[in-house]
N, C-alpha and C positions, 0 to 999 in steps of 0.2 A: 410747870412744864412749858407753857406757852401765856403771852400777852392777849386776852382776850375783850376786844373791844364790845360791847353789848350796847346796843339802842331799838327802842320799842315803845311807843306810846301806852301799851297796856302794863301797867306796873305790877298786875299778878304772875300777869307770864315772865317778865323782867326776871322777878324774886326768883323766881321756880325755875329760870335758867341761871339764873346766877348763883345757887344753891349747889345747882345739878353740874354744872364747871370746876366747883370751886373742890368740888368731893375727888374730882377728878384729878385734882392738882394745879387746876390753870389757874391763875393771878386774871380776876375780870371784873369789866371796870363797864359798871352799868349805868345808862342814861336813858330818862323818858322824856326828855326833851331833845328836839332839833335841833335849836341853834345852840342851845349848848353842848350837843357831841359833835357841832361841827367846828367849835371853837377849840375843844379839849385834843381834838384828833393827833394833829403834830404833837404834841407835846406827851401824849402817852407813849406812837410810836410800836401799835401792836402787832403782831405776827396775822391775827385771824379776824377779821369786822363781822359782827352776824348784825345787820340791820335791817327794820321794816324798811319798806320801797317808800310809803307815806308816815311822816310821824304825827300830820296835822293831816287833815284831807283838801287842803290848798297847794301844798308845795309838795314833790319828791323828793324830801331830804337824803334817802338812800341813795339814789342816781350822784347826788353832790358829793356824797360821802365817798361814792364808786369813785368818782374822778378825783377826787383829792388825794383817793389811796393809793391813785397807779401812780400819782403824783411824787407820794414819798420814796426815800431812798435805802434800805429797798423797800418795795410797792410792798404791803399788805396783802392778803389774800380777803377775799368778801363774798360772804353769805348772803342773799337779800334774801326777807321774809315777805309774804308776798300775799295779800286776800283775792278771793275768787272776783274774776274782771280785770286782773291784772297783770296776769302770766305775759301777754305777748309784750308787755310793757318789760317785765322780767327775762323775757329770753333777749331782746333787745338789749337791753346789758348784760347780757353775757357774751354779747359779741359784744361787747364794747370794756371786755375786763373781767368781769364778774365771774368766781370760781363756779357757784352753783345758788339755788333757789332753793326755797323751802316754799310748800301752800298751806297757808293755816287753814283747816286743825293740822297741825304735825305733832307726830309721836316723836318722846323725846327718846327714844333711842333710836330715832333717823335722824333727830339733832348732832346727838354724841357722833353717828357714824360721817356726818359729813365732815365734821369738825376735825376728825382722826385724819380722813383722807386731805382735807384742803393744807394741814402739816404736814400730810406725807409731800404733798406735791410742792408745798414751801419748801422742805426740805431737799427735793430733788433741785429747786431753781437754784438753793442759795448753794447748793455744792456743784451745780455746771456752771454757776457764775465765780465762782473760788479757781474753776476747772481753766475759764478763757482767760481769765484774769492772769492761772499764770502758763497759758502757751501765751499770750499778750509779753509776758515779763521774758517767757525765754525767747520769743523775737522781736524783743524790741531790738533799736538799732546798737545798742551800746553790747550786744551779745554779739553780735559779728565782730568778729575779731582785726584789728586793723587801724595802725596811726599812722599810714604814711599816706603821701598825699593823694596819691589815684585812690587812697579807699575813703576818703574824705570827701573826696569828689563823687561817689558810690552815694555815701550816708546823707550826702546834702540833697542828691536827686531824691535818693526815695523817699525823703521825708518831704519833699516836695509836692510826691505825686501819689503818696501812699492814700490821700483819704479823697482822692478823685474814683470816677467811673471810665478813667482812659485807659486804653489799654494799651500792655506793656509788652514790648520786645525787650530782654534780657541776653545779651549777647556773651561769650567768655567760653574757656576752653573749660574739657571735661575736667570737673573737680575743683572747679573756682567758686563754689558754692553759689550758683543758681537759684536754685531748689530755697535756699536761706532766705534767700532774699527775696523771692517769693512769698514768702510767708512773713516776712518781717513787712510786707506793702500789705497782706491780708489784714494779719494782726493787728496793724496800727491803722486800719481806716476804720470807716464803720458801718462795713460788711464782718467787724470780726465775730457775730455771734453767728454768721451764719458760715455754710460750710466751705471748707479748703481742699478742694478735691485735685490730684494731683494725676496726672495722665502720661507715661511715659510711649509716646508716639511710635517710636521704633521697637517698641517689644510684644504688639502682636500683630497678627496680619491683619490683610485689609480688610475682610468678610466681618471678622472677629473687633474689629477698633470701630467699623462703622455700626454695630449693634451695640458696643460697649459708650459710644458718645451717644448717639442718639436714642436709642433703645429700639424696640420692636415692637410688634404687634404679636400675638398667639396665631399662630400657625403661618404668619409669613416668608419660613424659612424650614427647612429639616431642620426639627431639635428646637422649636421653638414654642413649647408647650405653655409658657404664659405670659399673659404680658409682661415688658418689660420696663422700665424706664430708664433712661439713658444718664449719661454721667452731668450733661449741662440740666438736665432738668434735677438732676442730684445736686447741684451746686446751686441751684437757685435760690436768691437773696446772699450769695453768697461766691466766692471766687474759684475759676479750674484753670490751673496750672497745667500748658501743653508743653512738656518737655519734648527736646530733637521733634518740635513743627517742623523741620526741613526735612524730614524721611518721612512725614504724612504722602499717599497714594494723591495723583491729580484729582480722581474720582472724589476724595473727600474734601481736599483741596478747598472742590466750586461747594463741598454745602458748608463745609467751616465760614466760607465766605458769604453767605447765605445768612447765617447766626449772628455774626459779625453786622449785616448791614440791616438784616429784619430785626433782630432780637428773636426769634423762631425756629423754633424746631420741627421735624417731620419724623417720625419714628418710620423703622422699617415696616415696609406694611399699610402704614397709616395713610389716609389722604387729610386728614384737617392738621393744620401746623399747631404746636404750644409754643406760648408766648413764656421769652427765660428770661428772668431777669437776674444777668452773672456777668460779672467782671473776668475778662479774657488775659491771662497774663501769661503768654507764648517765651522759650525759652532756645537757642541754637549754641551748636558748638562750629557750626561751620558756614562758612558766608552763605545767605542768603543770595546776593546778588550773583555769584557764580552760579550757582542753581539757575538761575532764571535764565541768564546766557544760555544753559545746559539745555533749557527749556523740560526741566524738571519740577519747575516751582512758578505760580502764580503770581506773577507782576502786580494785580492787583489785589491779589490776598494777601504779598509782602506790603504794602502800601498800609492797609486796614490793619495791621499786627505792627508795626514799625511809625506808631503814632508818638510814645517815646519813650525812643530807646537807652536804654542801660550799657554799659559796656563795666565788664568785670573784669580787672587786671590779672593775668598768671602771678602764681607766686613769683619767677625768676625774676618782673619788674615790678615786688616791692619786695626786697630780700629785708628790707628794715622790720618788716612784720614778722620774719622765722620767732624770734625771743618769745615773742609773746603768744604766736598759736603754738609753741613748745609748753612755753609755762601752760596755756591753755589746756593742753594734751594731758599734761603730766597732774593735773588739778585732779588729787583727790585718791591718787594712785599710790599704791604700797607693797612696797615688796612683799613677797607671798610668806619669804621665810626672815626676813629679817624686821618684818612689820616696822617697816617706818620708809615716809613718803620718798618717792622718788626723784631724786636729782639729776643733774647731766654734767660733764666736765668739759672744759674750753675748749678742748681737742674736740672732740663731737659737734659741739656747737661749729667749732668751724666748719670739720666738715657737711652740716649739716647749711652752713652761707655757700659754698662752694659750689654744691650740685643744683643745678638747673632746674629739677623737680618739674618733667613732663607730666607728671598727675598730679601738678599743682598741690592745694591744701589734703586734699581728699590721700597723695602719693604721700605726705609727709604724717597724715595722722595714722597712716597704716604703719609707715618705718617705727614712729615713736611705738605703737601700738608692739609693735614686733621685738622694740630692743626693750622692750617692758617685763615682755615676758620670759624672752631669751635671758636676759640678765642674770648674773649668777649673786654681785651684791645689789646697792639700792641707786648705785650710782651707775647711768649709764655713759657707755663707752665707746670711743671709735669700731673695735673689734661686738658691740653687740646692734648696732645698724647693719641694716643691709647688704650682703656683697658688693652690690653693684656702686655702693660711696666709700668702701673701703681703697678704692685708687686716690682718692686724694688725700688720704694720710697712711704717713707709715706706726702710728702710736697706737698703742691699743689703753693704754693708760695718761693719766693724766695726774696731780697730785692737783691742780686747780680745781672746784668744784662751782659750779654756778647755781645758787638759789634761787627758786622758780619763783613767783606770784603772780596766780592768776589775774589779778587786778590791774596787772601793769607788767613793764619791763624788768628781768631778773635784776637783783640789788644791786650788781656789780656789772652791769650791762655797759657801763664809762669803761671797765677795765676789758673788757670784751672787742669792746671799740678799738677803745689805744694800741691791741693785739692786731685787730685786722689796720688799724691806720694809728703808726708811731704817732707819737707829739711832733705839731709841726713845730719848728722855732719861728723867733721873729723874719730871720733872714732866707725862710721856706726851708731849712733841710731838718731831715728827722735827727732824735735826740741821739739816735745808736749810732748815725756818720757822722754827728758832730765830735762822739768818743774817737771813731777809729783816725781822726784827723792830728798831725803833730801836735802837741800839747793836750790833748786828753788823754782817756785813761790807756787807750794801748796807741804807740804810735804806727805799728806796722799790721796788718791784717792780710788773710789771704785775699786772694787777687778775687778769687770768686766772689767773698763775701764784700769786697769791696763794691765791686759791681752791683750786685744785688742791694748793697746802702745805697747806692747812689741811685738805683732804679728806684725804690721806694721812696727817697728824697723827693726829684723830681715828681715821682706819682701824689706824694702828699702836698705840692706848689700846686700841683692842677688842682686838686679838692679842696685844697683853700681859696684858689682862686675863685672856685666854682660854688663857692661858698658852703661847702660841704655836701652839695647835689653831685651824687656820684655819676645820673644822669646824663649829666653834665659837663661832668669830668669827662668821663669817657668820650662821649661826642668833641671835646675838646683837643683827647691824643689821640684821635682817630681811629679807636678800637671799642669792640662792644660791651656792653655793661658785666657780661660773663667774664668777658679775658681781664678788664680791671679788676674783679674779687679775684681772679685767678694770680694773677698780677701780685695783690698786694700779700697773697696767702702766701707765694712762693710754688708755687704746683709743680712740679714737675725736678727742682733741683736737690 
């Protein structure tokens, strides 16, 4: 059942526990010497130490033993055995590691019962340390979704400042994932065993948010029947995430600011302050500095939150990332009736480059989420998105289908491209005006489509030029990074 390490300078008791372990099923690996259980110790590697405090009456072998076990990876649990005179020596390590104590004489069914619990309590650690390990795995940086350059710019900050005590302003509109990144600066410092306590500012009143951060005292208020603790002394050794900090009340404003520069708390009610030791990592969707003109918001509490700041790109300025928080989306997903995973078609994907996307990621995982369900086969479709991006195509079908993977960009994500931006040639114009011109394959074409070649011509000399920053481009023909995807898609003809 379990590794049990045994050392005890009295050899009858040894026998008579290691007798009494082994009936039980554990593997135990007994020593009546010191230095040789302190020599053996790594190398066995056990779950459970039950050790005398003294194995000679010169040295505390057990104490060495203690620190060597919290040492290993994972630490050991440890029993020390203990004779009369030496208890306070004993509880001493137990603030210093030590599961629990035994006083000789002890009956060996208080042996068995410690033994049982100090693997219950291993086994609690080793499955909440399996537990952080993987919300650690689901926010590390490489789960937030995104190759283009502003989110690159995102991933290199917070790996920057993730395993610091500074604190962070998280700037970006609603649904740019926030909240992710939040935890992806928790998870990756080393605050991450301790707690992620997440606070959205604007969802309740003031009365209600200032007993919910700092807590209260029993009878400080109607309805306030016992004590309470607050949300930063909830977070303590560990990090609170203040979502929309810019609709915080003045009133709370000056004592957030308070916390921020004491490290301290004062519950409702209370007169002595608690000392919190938590990392502040504040989040807005709307400028801060206009607030403060407003004089709605604390010039010197934006100062103490805005040590440094994050800025989160809207979907609409990195349309390079749709492919892949699609394939993202679509990971794992299977049509209800035709059981097999879900794909999307070019047509969709376009229009899915097309729209703006005001709710950002969060507005796009809900449409996927929607044409998921809507869908009648496994391939989704112009006509199973949303009303409101059914204006930029008239298709409801597609015969192209585009294969997702979460790991990266759909397989044929180069043919995706070439759709929204023809082949440019050597001479800058696309391969379809270099047909419609005399000596290719049609020499006359309608006048419209003419015009439409020769727009996309041109629009692909700028994107070369621009060296494929569409960015770029755009700021190049004097129109915004919207009307070039609109531009190249053809919208409206």
């Amino acid at each position: 059942m379990a590794k049990v390490f045994l050392a005890d300078d009295e050899v009858t008791m040894v026998q008579m526990v290691t007798e009494l372990l082994r009936a039980d099923g554990h593997d135990v690996f007994p020593f009546t010497n010191g230095n040789a259980a302190l020599e053996a110790l790594e190398g066995i590697g056990p779950d459970v130490i039950i050790t005398d405090l003294y194995l000679d009456k010169t040295r505390a072998h057990g104490l060495e033993i203690l620190q060597k076990a919290r040492m290993m990876v994972p630490p050991a649990v440890v029993i020390l055995i203990t004779g009369f005179g030496s208890i306070e020596t004993a509880v001493e390590a137990m603030k210093n590691g030590a599961f629990d104590y035994l006083e000789k004489p002890f009956k060996l069914d208080e042996l068995k019962l410690c033994v049982q619990r100090a693997l219950s309590y291993n086994e609690a650690v080793s499955e909440n340390v399996y537990l952080r390990k993987q919300l650690k795995k689901k926010y590390q940086f490489n789960q937030i979704i995104g190759t283009s350059t502003r989110m690159q710019e995102v991933f290199r900050m917070v790996e920057r400042v993730a395993d610091t005590d500074s604190t962070v302003l998280i700037l970006g509109e609603s649904g740019t994932g926030k909240e992710l990144v939040a935890k992806a600066l928790h998870y990756n410092s080393r605050r991450q065993l301790g707690a992620f306590i997440p606070v959205n500012c604007s969802a309740l009143p003031e009365n209600l948010l200032e007993s919910e951060l700092f807590g209260h005292r029993k009878g400080s208020f109607t309805g306030a029947i016992h004590d309470k603790k607050g949300l930063f002394q909830e977070a303590d050794g560990g990090t609170i995430f203040l979502d929309e900090v810019g609709s915080m009340p003045p009133v709370l404003q000056s004592r957030l600011l308070r916390v921020l520069q004491e490290r301290e708390v004062r519950r409702v009610g209370d007169t002595v302050p608690t000392y919190v030791n938590v990392r502040v990592v504040a989040a807005t969707n709307e400028p801060l500095e206009r607030k403060i003109k407003e004089g709605t918001f604390r010039e010197d509490l934006y100062y103490r939150l805005n040590v440094i700041p994050i800025h989160l790109p809207s979907l609409r300025d990195r349309r390079d990332d749709i492919p892949l928080l699609v394939a993202h989306f679509l990971k794992d997903k299977v049509h209800a009736r035709a059981n097999k995973p879900m794909q999307i078609t070019k047509a969709a994907m376009e229009v899915l480059f097309a729209h703006d996307w005001p709710g950002n990621v969060r507005e796009l995982e809900n449409a996927i989420e929607r044409a998921c369900a809507l869908s009648e086969t496994q391939v989704l479709q112009v006509c199973d998105l949303p009303p409101a991006l059914h204006r930029y195509s008239n298709e409801c079908s597609s015969d192209t289908v585009i294969e997702t993977r979460s790991g990266g960009p759909p397989s044929n994500f180069v043919v995706l491209n070439q759709a929204l931006f023809p082949t440019v040639s050597s001479e800058g114009r696309s391969a379809a005006a270099a047909e419609s011109e005399p000596g290719g394959v049609s020499t006359v074409v309608p006048l419209k489509n003419y015009i439409r070649l020769q727009e996309l011509a041109y629009l692909n000399r700028a994107l070369s030029l621009a060296g494929g920053d569409k960015q770029k481009a755009a700021e190049m023909l004097g129109v915004s990074l919207a009307t070039l995807y609109r531009k190249l898609l053809g919208e409206g003809e």
